[in-house]
N, C-alpha and C positions, 0 to 999 in steps of 0.2 A: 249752548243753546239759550234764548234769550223766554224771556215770560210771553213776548210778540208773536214769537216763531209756535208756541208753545201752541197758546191760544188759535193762531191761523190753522196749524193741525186740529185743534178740538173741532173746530169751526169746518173746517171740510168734512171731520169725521160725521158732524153734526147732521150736516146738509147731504150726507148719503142715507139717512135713514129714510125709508119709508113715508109719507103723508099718514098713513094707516096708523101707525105705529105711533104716530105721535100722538093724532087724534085720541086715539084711547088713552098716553099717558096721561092725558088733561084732568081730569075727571078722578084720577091718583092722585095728581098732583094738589088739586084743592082739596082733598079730603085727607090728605095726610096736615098741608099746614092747618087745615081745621083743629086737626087732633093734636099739634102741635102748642098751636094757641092755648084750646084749652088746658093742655096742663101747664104752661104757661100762667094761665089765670087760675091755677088750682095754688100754684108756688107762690105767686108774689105777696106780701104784705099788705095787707088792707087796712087802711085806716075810713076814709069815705067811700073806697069804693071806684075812683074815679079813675086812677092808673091801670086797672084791673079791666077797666069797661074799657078804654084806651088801645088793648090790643086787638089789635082788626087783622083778618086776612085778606089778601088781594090775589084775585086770580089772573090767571094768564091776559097780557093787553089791557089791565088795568090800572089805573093808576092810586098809588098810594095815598092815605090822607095826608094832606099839609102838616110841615114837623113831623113825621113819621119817621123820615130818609133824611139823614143830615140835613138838617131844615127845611128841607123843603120838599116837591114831592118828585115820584118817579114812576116811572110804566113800567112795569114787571112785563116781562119778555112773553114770546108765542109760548115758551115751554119753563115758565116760572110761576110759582104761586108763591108769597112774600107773605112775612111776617111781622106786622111794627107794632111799633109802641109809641104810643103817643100820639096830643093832636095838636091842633089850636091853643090849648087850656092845659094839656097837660104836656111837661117837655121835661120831667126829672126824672123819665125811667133810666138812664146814665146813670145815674146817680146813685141811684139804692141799686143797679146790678154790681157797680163796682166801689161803691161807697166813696167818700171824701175824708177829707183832712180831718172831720169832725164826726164823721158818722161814717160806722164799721156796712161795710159788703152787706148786701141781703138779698143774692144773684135767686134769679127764677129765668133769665132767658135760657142762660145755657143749660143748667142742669134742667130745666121742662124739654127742651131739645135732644140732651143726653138720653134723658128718659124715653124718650117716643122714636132715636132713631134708629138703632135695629128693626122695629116693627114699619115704619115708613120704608126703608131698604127692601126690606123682606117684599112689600107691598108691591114698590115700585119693579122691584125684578121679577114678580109672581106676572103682574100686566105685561110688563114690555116681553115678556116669554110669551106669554099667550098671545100676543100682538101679533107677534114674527109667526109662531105656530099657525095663525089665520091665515096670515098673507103666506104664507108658505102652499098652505091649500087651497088658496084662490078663491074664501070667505071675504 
């Protein structure tokens, strides 16, 4: 089975959920990467300040700031809330997550992610159960 084949099932599976059901995941969806961010900006290394103010979240049908997304920008999906780093002026969060030839690691994307994803999880399957529960009772 191919990653194509993969994805074409996710993608059907996707498109049988409810309208209902997604609407409310929305609304999870941007307030986990909110929380996501900030500890994000709790982790990373500050020296001015600026790679720290740098990390934005983008909600569902938004599009990312420029340099954020491998260089350039992108539109986070109907049912995506995104997380970047970096903008115009800043573009070395790479950099200090995984350090270089001269300068050791000093990672804050994945461990602030690590940190907050059980609770986002938890979040998102507490709504999307109560979602189905709704539309089950024809709320």
């Amino acid at each position: 089975m191919s990653l194509s084949d993969d994805s074409r099932k996710l993608a059907k599976r996707l498109d049988a959920i409810p309208a209902e059901v997604l609407a409310a995941l929305r609304p999870a969806l941007v307030k986990s990467a909110n929380e996501a961010a900030d500890a994000m900006r709790a982790l990373v290394p500050v020296d001015q300040g600026d790679l720290r103010d740098s990390i934005a979240v983008t909600g569902p049908n938004e599009t990312t700031p420029a340099y954020a997304e491998g260089g350039g920008k992108r539109t986070a999906g109907p049912n995506e809330a995104l997380v970047t780093v970096g903008n115009t002026d800043v573009r070395y969060g790479h950099m200090l997550e995984f350090g270089t030839v001269k300068m050791e690691a000093q990672p804050f994307i994945r461990p602030g992610w690590r940190l907050m994803k059980p609770r986002i999880q938890r979040r998102i399957k507490r709504v999307i159960g109560k979602a189905i529960r709704d539309a089950a009772k024809g709320k």
